[in-house]
C-alpha positions as protocol buffer text, in pm:
chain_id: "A"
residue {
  index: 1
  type: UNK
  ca { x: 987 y: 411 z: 1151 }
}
residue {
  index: 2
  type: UNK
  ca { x: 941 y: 159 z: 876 }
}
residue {
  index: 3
  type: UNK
  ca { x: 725 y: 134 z: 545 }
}
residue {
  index: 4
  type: UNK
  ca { x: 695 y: -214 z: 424 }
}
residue {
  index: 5
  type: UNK
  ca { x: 467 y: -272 z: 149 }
}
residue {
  index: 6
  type: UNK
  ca { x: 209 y: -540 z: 194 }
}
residue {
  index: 7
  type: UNK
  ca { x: -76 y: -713 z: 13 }
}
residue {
  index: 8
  type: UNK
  ca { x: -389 y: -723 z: 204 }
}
residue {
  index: 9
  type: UNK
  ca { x: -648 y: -982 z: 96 }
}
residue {
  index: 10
  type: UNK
  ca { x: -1029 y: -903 z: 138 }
}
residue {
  index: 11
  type: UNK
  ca { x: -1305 y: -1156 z: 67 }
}
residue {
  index: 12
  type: UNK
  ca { x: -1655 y: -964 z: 45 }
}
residue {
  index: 13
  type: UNK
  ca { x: -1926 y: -1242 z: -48 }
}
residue {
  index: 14
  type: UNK
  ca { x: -1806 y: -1430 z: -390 }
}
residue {
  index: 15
  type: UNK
  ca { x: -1572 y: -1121 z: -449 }
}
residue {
  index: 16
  type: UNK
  ca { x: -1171 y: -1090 z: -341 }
}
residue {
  index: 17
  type: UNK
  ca { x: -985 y: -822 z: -368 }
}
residue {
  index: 18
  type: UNK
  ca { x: -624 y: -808 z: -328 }
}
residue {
  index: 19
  type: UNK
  ca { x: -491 y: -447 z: -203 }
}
residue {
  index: 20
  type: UNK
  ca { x: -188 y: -269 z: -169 }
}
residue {
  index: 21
  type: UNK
  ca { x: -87 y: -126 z: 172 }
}
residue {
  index: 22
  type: UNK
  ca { x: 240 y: -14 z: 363 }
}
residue {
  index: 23
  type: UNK
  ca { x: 280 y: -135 z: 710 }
}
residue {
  index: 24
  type: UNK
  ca { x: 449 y: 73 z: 939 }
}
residue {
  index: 25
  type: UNK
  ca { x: 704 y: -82 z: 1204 }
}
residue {
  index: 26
  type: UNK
  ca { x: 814 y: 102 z: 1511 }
}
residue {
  index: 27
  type: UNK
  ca { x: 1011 y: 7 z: 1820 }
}
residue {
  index: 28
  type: UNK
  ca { x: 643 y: 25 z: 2039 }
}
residue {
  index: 29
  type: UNK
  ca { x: 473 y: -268 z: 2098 }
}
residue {
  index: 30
  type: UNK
  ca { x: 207 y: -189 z: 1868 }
}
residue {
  index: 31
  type: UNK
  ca { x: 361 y: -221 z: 1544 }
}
residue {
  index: 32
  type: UNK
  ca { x: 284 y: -349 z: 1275 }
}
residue {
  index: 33
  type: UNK
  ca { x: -3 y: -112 z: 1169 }
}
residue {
  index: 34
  type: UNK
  ca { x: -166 y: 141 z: 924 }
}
residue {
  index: 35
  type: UNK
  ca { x: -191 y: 469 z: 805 }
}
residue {
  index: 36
  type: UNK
  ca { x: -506 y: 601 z: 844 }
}
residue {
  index: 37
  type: UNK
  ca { x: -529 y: 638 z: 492 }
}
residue {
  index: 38
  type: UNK
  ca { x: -428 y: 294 z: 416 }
}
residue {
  index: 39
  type: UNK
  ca { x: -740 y: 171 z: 696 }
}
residue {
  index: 40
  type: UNK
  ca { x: -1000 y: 410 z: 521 }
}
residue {
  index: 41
  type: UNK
  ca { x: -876 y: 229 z: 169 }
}
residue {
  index: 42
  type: UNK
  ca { x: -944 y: -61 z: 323 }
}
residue {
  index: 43
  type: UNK
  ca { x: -1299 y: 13 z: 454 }
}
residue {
  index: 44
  type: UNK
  ca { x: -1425 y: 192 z: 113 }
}
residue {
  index: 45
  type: UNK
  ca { x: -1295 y: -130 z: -77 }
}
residue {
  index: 46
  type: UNK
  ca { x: -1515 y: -370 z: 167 }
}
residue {
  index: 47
  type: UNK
  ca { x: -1817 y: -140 z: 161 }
}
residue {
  index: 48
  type: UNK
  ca { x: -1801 y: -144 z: -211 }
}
residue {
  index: 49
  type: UNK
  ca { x: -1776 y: -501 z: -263 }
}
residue {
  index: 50
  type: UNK
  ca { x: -2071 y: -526 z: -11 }
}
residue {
  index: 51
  type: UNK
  ca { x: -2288 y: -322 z: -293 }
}
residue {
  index: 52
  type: UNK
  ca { x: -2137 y: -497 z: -571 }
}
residue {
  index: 53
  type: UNK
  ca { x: -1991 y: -151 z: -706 }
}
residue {
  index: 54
  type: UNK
  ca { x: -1688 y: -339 z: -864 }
}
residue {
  index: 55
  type: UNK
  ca { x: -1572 y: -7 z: -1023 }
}
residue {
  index: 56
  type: UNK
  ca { x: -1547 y: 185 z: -735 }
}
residue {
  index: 57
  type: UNK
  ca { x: -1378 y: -113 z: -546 }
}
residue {
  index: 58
  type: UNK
  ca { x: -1138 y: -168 z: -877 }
}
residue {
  index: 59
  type: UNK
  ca { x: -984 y: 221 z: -819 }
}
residue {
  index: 60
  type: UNK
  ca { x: -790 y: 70 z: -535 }
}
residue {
  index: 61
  type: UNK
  ca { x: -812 y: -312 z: -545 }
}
residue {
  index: 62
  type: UNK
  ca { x: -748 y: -638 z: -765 }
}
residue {
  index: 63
  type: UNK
  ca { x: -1049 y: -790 z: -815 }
}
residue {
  index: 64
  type: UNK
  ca { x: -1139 y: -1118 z: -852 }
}
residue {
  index: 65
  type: UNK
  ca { x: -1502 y: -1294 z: -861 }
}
residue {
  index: 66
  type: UNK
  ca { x: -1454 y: -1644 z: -687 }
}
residue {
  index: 67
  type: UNK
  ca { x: -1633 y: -1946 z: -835 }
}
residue {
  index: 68
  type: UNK
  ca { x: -1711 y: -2274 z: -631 }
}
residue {
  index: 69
  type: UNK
  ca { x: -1604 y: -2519 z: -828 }
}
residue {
  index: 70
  type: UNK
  ca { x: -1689 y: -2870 z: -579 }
}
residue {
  index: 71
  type: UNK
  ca { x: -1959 y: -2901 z: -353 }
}
């Protein structure tokens, strides 16, 4: 088994959020994937960008506000 850290990008709305995960690769034909730790990051990140609770979301993500800027 090996860790490789990655950069997972999430875009919630105007909001992205840029965070840090290992994936694991195995020999199966399964791999790449995630801890379940890693997936549960990922899930309380979206939900908290889905109720605009930046400072929760900012405990395990970059975030960034994304502004159109042509129509």
């Amino acid at each position: 088994m090996i860790t490789k850290p990655h950069t997972k990008i999430l875009r919630v709305g105007m909001y992205l959020a840029e965070v840090d995960i290992e994936l694991i690769k195995t020999a199966d034909e399964w791999s790449p994937y995630l801890s379940l730790a890693d997936a549960e990051k990922l899930d309380q990140v979206r939900a908290a960008l889905c109720q605009d609770d930046l400072k929760t979301a900012s405990q395990f993500a970059r975030i960034y506000h994304l502004t159109p800027i042509a129509v």
